[in-house]
N, C-alpha and C positions, 0 to 999 in steps of 0.2 A: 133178698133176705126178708123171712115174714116178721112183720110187727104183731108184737105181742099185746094182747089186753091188760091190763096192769093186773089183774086177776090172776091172768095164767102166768105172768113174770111174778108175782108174787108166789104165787103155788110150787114154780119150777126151783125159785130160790129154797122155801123152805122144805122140799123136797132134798135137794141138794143139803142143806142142814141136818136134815132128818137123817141123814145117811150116816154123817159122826155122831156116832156113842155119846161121845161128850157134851152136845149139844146142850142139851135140855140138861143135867145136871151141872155144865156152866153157867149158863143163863140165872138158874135156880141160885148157884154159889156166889154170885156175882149183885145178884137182888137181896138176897140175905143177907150179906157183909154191905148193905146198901144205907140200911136204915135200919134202926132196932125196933122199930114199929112195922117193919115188913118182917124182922127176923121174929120176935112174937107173933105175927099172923100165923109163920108156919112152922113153930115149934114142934107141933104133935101130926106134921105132916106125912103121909105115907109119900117119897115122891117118887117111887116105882110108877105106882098110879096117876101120881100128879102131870107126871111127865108126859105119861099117854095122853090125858087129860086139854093137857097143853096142846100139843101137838094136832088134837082134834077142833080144841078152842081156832087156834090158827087156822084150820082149812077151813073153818065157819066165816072167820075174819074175811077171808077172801070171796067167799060170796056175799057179804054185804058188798063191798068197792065194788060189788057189781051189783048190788040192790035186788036181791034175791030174796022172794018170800021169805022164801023157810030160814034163811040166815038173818034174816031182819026180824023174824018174827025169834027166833033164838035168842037173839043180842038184847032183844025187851027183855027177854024172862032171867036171862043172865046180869040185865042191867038191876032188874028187883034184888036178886038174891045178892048183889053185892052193895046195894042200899042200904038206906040208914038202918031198915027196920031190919036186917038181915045179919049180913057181914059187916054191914058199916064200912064199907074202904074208904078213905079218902080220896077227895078228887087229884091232891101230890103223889097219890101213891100211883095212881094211874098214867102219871105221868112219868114218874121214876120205872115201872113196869115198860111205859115205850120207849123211853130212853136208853134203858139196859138191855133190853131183847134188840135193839136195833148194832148196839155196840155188839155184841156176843155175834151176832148173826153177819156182820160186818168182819169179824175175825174169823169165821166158820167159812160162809160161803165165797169157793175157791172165785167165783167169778164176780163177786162185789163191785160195786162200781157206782160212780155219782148218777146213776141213772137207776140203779136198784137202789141207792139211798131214799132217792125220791120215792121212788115206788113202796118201798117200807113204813117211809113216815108218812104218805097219803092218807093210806093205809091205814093203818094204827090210828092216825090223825081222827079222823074218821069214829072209829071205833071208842077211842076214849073218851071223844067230845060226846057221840053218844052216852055211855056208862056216867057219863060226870051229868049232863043233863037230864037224862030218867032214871039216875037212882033214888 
């Protein structure tokens, strides 16, 4: 059996996600009814868009866990624009975003398992600790 990169086990899962409808509008429903300071971030959200949005965010995520120019050099520019002089997110809310996407994605993909848990919050781990440190 081939071992996978945790790149491409994370790709394969959220591919596998991608594939229910519901996905990304759970994730979304789920983060909203999370906190009312998330539910005011995306009050005037279009989330047709958002969800693509999402979904592309994600396959960026995976080329960072594998230290990828262009996805490293993306997650700087995404880390500004969700900075203070920006968005402003907070660094709990980044945390509540990995904590809820890992839940949602944990009841979505059919093949979940303590082994893709890891692999998710590496993952994300990663990604938030960046945005929290260069916004």
């Amino acid at each position: 059996m081939e071992v996978l990169s945790t790149k491409d086990e994370f790709l394969q899962s959220l591919e596998r996600c991608g594939q229910n409808e519901g996905f990304m509008p759970m994730f979304y429903a789920r983060f909203n009814s999370s906190s009312d300071l998330v539910k005011e971030r995306f009050q005037k959200t279009n989330f047709e868009q958002q969800n693509s949005k999402m979904m592309s965010c994600l396959r960026m995520v995976a080329g960072v866990s594998n230290n990828e120019a262009e996805a490293l050099c993306e997650l700087r520019k995404r880390a500004q624009t969700h900075g203070p002089e920006h968005l402003n997110i907070s660094p709990e809310l980044f945390e509540l975003w990995h904590r809820t996407l890992v839940s949602v994605v944990a009841e979505v993909d059919p093949h979940w398992n303590e082994g893709l848990k890891k692999t998710w919050d590496t993952t994300l781990h990663s990604v938030t600790a960046h945005m929290i440190k260069n916004r």
